[in-house]
C-alpha positions in Angstrom: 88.7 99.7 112.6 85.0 98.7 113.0 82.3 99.5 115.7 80.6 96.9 117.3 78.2 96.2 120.2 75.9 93.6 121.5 73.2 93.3 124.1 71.3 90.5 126.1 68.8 90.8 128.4 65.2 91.5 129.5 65.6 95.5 128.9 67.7 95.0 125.8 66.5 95.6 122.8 67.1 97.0 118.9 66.8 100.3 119.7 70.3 100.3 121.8 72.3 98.7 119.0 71.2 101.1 116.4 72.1 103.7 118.6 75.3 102.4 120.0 76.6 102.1 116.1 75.7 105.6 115.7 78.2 106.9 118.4 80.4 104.4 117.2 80.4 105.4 113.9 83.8 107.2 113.8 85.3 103.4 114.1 83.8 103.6 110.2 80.7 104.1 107.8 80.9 101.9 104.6 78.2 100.0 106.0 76.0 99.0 108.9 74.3 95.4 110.2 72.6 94.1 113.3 71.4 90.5 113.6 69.2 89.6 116.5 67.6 86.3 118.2 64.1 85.9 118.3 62.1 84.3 120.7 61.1 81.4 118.2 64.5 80.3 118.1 66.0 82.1 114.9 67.9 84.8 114.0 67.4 87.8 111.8 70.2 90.2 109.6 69.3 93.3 108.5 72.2 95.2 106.8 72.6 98.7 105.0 75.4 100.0 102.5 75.0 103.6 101.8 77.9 105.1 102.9 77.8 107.8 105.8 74.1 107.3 105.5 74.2 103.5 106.4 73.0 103.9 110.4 69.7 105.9 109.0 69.2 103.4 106.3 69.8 100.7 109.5 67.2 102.4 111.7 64.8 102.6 108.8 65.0 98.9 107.8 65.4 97.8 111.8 62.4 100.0 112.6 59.3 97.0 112.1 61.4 94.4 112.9 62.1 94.8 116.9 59.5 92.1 118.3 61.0 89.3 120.0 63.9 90.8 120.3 66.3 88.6 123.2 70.5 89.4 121.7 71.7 91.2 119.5 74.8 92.3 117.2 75.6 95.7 115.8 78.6 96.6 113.7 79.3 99.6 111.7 82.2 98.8 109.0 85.7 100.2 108.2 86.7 97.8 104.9 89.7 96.4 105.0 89.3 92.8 103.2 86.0 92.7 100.6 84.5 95.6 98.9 81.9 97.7 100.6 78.9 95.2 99.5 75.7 94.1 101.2 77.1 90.6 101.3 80.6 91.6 102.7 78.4 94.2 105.6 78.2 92.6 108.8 77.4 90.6 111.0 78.7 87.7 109.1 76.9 83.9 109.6 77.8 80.5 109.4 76.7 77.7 107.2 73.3 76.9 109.4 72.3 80.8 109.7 72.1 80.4 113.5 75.8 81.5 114.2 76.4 85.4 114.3 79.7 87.3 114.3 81.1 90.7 114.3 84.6 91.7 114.5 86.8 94.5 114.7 90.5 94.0 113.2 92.1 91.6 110.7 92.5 87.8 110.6 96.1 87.3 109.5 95.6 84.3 108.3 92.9 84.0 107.2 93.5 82.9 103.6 95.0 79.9 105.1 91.5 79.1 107.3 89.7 79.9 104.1 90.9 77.1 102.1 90.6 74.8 104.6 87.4 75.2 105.5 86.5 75.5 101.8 88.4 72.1 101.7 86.1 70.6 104.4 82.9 71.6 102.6 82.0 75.4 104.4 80.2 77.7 101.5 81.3 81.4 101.7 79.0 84.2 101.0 81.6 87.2 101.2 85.3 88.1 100.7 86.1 89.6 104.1 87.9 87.5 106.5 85.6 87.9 109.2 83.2 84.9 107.8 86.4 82.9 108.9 85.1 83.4 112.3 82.1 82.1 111.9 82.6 79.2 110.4 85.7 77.6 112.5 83.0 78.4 115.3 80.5 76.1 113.4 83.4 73.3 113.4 83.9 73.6 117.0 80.5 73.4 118.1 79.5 70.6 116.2 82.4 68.5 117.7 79.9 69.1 120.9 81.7 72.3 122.0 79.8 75.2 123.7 80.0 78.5 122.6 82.7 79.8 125.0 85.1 77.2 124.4 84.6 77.2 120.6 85.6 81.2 120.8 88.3 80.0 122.7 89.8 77.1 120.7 88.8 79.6 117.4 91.0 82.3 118.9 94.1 80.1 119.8 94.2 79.5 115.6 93.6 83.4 114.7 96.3 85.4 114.0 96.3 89.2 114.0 94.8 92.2 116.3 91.2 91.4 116.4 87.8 91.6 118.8 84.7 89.6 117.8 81.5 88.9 119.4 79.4 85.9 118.3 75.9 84.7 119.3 74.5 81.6 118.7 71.1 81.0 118.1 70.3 77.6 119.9 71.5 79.4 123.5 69.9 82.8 122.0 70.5 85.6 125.1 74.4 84.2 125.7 77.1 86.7 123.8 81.0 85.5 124.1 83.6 87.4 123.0 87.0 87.8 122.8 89.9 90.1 122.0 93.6 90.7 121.3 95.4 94.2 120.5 91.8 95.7 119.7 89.4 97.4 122.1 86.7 95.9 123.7 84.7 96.3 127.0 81.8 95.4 128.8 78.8 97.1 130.6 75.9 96.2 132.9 72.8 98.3 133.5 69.5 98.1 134.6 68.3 94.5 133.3 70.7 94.7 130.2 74.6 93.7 129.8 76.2 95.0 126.7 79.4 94.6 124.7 80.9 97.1 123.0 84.3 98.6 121.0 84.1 101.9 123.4 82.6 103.1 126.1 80.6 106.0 124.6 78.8 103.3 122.1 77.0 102.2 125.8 77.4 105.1 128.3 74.2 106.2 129.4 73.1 102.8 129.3 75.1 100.9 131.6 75.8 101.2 134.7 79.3 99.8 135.7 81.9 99.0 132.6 84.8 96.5 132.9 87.8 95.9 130.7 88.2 92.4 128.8 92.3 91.8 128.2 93.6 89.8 125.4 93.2 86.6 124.7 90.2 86.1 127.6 86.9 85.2 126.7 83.5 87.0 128.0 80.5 85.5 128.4 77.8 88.1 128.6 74.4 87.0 129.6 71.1 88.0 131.1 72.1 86.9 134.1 75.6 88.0 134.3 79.0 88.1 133.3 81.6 86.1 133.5 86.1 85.8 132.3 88.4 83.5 131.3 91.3 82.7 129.9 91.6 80.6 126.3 92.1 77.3 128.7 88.9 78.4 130.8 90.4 79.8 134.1 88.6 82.0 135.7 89.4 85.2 135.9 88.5 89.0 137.7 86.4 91.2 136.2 88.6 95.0 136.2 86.4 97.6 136.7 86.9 100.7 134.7 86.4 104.0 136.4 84.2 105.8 133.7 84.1 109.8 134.8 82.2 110.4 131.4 78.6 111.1 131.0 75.8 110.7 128.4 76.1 114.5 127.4 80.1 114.5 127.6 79.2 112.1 124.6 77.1 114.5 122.7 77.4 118.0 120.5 75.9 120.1 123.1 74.1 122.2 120.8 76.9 122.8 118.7 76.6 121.9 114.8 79.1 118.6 114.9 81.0 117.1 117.2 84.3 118.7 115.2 83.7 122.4 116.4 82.7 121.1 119.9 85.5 119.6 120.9 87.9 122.5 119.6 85.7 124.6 121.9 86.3 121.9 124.6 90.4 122.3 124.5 90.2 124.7 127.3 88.5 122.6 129.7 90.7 119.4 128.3 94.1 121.2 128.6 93.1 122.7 132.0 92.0 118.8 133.4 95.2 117.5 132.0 97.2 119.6 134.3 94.8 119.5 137.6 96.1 118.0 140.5 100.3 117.9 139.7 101.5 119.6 142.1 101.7 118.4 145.8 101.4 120.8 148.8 105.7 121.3 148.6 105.0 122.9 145.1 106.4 119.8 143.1 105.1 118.1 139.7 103.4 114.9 141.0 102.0 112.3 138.2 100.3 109.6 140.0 99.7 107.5 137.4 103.7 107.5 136.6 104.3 104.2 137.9 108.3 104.7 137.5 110.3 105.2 140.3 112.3 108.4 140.1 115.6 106.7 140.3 114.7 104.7 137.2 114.4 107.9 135.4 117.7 109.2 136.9 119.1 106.1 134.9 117.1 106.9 131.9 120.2 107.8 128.9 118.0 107.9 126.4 114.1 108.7 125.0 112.4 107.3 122.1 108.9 109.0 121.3 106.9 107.4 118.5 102.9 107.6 117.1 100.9 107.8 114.4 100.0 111.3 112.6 98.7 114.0 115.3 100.4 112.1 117.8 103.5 111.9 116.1 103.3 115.8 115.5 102.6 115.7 119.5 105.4 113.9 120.3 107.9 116.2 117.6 106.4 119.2 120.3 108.1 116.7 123.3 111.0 116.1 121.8 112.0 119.7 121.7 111.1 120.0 125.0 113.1 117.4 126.5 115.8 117.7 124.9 116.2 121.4 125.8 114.9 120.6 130.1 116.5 117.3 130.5 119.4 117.5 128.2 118.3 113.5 127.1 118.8 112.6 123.4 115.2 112.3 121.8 114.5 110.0 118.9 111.0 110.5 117.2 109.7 107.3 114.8 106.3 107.2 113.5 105.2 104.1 115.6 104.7 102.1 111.7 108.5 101.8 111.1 110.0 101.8 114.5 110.1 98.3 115.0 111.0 97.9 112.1 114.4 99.5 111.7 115.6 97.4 114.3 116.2 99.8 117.3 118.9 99.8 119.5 117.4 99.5 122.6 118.4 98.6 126.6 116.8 98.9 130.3 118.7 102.5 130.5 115.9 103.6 127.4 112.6 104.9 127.9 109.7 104.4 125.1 107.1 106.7 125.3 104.1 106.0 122.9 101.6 108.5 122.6 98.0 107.5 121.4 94.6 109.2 122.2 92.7 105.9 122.0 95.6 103.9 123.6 94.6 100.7 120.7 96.1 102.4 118.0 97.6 99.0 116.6 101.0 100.2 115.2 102.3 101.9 118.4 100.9 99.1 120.7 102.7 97.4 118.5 105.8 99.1 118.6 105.6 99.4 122.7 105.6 95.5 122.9 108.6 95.8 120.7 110.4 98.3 123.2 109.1 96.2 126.1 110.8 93.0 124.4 114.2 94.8 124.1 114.2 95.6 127.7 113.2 99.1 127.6 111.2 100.8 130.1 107.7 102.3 128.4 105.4 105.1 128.8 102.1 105.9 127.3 99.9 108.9 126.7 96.3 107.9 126.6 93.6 109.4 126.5 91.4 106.2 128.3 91.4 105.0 131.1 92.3 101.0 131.3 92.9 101.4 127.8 95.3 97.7 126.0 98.3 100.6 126.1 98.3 101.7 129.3 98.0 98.9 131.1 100.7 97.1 129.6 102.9 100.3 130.2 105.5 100.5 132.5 104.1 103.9 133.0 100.9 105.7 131.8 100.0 109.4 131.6 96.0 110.2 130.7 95.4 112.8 129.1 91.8 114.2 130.4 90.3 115.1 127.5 86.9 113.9 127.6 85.4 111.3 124.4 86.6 112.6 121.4 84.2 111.6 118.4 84.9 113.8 115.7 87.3 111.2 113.8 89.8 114.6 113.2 91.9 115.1 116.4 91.8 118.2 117.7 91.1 118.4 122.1 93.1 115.6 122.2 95.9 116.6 120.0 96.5 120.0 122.6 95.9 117.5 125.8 98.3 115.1 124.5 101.2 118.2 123.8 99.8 119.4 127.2 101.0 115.9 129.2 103.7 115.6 127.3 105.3 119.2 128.1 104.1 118.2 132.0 105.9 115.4 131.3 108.8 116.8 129.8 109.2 119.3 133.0 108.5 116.3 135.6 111.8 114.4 133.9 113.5 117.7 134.7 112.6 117.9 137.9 113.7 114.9 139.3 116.7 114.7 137.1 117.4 118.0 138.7 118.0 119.3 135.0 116.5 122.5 135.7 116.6 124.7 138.9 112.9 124.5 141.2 111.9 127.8 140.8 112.6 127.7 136.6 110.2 124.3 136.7 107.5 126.3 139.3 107.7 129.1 136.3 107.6 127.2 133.6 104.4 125.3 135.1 102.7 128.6 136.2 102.9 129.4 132.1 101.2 126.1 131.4 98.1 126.8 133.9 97.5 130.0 131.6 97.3 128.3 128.7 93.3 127.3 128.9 92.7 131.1 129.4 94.8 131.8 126.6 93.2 129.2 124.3 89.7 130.6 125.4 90.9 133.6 123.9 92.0 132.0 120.8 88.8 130.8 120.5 87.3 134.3 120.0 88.7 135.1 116.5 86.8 131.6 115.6 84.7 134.0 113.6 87.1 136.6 111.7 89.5 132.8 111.0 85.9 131.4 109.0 86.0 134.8 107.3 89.5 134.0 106.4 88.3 130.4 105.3 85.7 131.0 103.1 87.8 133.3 100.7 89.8 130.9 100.2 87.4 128.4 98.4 89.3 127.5 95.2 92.4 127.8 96.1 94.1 124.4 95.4 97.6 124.7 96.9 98.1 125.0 100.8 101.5 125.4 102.5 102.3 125.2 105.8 105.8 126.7 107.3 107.3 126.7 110.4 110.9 126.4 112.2 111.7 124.9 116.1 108.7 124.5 117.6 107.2 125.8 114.5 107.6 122.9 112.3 105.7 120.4 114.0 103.2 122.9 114.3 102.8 123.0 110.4 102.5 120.0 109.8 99.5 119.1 112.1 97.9 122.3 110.5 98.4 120.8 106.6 97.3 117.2 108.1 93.8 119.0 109.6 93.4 120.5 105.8 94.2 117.5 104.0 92.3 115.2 106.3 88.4 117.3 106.5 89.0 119.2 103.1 90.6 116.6 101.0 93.3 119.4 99.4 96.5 118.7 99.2 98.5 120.1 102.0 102.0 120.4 103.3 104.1 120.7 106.0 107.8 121.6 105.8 110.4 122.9 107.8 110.4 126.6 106.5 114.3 126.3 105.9 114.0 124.0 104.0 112.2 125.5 101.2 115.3 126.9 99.3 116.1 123.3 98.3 113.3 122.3 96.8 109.1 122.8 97.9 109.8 127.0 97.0 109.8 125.4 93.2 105.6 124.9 93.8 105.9 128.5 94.8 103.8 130.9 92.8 100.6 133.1 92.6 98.0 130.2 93.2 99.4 128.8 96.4 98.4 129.6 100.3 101.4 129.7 102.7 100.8 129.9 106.3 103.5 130.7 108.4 104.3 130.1 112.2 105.8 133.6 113.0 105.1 133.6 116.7 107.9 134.5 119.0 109.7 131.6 119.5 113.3 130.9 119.2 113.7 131.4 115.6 111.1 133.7 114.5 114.1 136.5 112.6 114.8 133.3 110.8 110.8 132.4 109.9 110.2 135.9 108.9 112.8 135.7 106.3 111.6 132.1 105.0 108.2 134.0 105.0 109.5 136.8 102.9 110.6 134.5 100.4 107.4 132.9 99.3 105.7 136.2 99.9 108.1 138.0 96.9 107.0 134.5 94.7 103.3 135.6 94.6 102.2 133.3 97.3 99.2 134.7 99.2 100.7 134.8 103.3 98.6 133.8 106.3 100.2 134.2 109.7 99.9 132.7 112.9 101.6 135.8 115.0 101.6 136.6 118.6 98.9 139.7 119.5 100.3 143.0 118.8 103.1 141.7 116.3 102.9 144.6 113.9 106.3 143.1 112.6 105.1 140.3 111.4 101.6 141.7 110.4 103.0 143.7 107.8 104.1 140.7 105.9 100.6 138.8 105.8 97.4 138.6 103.5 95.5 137.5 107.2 96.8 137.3 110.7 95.9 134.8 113.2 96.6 136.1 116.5 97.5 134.0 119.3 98.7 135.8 122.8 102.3 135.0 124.2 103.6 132.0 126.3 106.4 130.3 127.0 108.4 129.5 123.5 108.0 125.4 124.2 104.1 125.9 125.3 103.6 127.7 121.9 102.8 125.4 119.3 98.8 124.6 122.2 98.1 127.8 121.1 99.6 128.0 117.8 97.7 125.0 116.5 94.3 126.3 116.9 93.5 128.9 114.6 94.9 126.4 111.6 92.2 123.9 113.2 89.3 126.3 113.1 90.6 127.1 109.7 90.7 124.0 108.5 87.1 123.4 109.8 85.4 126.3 108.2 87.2 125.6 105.0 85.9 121.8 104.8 82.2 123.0 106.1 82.5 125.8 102.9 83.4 122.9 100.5 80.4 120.9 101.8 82.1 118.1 103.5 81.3 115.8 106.4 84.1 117.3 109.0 83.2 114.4 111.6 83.4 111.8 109.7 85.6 112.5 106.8 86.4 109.5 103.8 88.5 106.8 104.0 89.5 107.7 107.9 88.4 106.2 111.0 88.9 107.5 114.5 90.9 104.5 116.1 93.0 102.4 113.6 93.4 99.0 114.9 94.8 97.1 111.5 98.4 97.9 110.4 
């Protein structure tokens, strides 16, 4: 779960990489590197370990130290193997000191590689196994191979979900790099070609981008670039249609990139649904790539991700279930393969994953796909490893989200998944024309309607900063409710670092209502969906135990109002669009709450934005 980017060419320079890691640093912060060759032939590593404060620390150090400047490396770290140490920061070199790497993901194996290259005489200076890298490189090239066909050969005999870059000093302007099940494109601009983890590390800054696949190599030059396969086939650079800009990329005046992208969910809800319906009045999903007779055959739907997404996908299942009349299964995408699924061509997989890299539900697609089923993903990039070995992909249009937290995408995702949801119906003929044109009418209100959510932002920090010192947070919810509560107790736990959680709200009585007393926080989902009579009474439980009561009600609910401490208002919608608007105020709350305590809301600890290790 690291950042990294590289440059080469006559308009490259130091500047870039530094700057690239600091958009990239929601891939991680323990520590920062760059290594660069100089025009006398050698290379030079500067690295920083500080923390969140790494990048400054980087910029400082890298600030005298640009002349001569012809490649370079840049990596910001996520630790998974080594402590976070100066000599375990990357990039990482070989035994000469002219062979750079950084990497994103984990070598499998390499404890295996380790010995023997210990065995063969190789010196290690860390504990990570990214120096593995490096140093079966160095035996490949001084059995006479190049570069590119030492990342090859190296890559055949790594096992795991990885990306690396490496530069070598003797050739000093040529990157290679490589990838399997881990994100990584490329990008040329004016005089300078780049690699990078994501697109926003280099937007601004190239030009055109194009998507690398696994197991090809790139060679990235001043001159060019160029793919191949490990055997050295040629291959087809794929463009990647980048609708993004430089400010997209940036706060835009707001404080973090957190609170700007919950003030973005209008405008990435309302893009998600632009453009599905045809002149006839019909749901149309372009990007579908299933024929409608396939879904006819489809008896069964499995839904699985990783935290929000999973909570995204909970929001589907009801859905589905209720327009289609398919059975739903919902794993989270770390166990699915693993329980040994019963699986045929007459199932369909949908994985949901903003970043579509997220390595367990990649891996749990390729699973599906292996069993015969027929697989869907919800994306939130374009040309993204997911999606385009899908069967099927939806994109969500939610714009780059940096703030590490999901919240733009979280609504997008629930968004495409709902339009999903009502597409399935439609050509399963589930549910009558005009009920799908209705329900679909309700779904273009809801960026209004979260613009209006939006408005209480500053009566919900009021709310927030009372409750500094309170320890205990509950969240409550029923139906649509539930999965609802639990992406508002994973918000709190995730920026604020208090415990937090989610539970059905009927199933307090046997057990969580033991935790129950005067120091705790519920909040309760008592909009008007389908079991709201049955909420209200869950509600009044904790509320006769002491608990203080925040609601999330619908706007002019005095029924429900008179059993909170606070009311977060939301207006109405349809029951199954609820939980779009439902989730914001406990995001804003969430926010404010984590600001008042002091902490980093962007880049909160231990978490990075896209995890690519399992």
């Amino acid at each position: 779960m690291c950042g990294i980017i590289a440059s080469t060419g006559e308009a490259a320079s130091l500047n870039d990489l530094v700057e690239g890691l600091a958009r990239l640093e929601y891939r991680g912060y323990d520590s920062a590197g760059v290594a660069v060759t100089r025009e006398d032939g050698t290379m030079d590593r500067i690295r920083a370990v500080d923390g969140t404060a790494s990048l400054k620390l980087l910029a400082e150090l890298a600030n005298d130290k640009s002349d001569g400047y012809i490649a370079g490396l840049g990596h910001t770290r996520w630790a998974t193997h080594g402590r976070v140490t100066t000599d375990n920061a990357h990039p990482h070199f070989d035994c000469t000191g002219g062979l750079g790497v950084v990497h994103n993901g984990i070598v499998e194996n390499f404890r295996e590689l380790k010995n023997e290259l210990e065995g063969s005489g190789h010196v290690f200076s860390s504990q990570t196994d990214t120096e593995v890298i490096a140093h079966l490189l160095e035996d490949y090239l001084k059995d006479g191979a190049i570069l590119k066909d030492a990342v090859a050969a190296s890559m055949s005999r790594l096992r795991g979900a990885m990306s690396f870059v490496a530069l070598d000093a003797n050739y000093p302007s040529v990157l290679v790099a490589t990838k399997r099940m881990a994100p990584l494109v490329v990008g040329s601009g004016s005089h300078v070609n780049f690699v990078a983890s994501d697109i926003p590390a280099i937007l601004g800054k190239a030009d055109t981008f194009y998507q690398v696949g696994d197991d090809q190599v790139v060679v990235v030059s001043p001159d060019g670039i160029s793919l191949s396969d490990l055997f050295g086939n040629p291959m087809e650079l794929a463009e990647i249609e980048v609708q993004w800009d430089l400010e997209a990329a940036a706060r835009g005046g707001f404080r973090d990139f957190m609170s700007k992208e919950i003030f973005e969910q209008p405008a990435a809800v309302r893009d998600t649904l632009l453009g599905r319906l045809n002149q006839e009045g019909e749901i149309v999903l372009d990007e579908m790539r299933l024929d409608p007779d396939e879904l006819r055959k489809i008896n069964k739907i499995f839904i699985v991700g990783c935290g929000t997404s999973y909570h995204a996908g909970m929001v589907a299942k009801y859905a589905i279930e209720h327009w289609t009349r398919i059975p739903v299964e919902l794993d989270i995408s770390s166990e699915f393969r693993y329980r040994d699924p019963v699986l045929d061509k007459e199932t369909l997989v949908i994985g949901v994953s903003q970043s579509g890299e997220t390595l367990d539900t990649m891996a749990a697609m390729s699973e599906a796909a292996k069993l015969g089923a027929k697989t869907l993903v919800v994306s939130n990039v374009m040309g993204s490893s997911m999606a385009r070995a899908a069967d099927a992909v939806l994109y969500t249009r939610a714009g780059p989200e940096i703030g590490v937290a999901a919240t733009k995408t979280h609504t997008a995702q629930i968004a495409a998944l709902l339009l999903m949801a009502l597409y399935l119906a439609q050509v399963r003929h589930s549910l009558d024309p005009h009920e799908v044109a209705r329900v679909f009418s309700d779904m273009v209100m809801l960026p209004e309607k979260i613009q209006k959510v939006l408005t209480s932002d500053a009566s919900i920090e009021e709310v927030a900063q009372a409750m500094v010192g309170v320890k205990r947070f509950y969240f409550i919810g029923r139906h649509v409710g539930y999965p609802v509560a639990l992406e508002g107790a994973l918000k709190l736990k995730e920026i604020s670092y208090l415990p937090a959680e989610g539970y059905p709200a009927g199933e307090l009585k046997h057990g969580p209502i033991a935790m129950i007393d005067a120091d705790a926080v519920v909040f309760g989902m008592a909009t008007r969906t389908r079991l709201w009579e049955k909420t209200i009474s869950n509600v009044e439980e904790v509320r006769v135990r002491g608990a203080q009561i925040i609601l999330v009600a619908n706007e002019g609910d005095s029924e429900s109002a008179a059993l909170g401490d606070a009311i977060f208002e939301v207006p109405e919608t349809h029951p199954l669009l609820a939980p779009v608007l439902d989730v914001i105020p406990l995001q804003l709350f969430a926010y404010h709450l984590a600001v008042s305590l002091g902490n980093d809301v962007d880049r909160p600890r231990n978490l990075a934005k896209t995890v690519t290790v399992e």
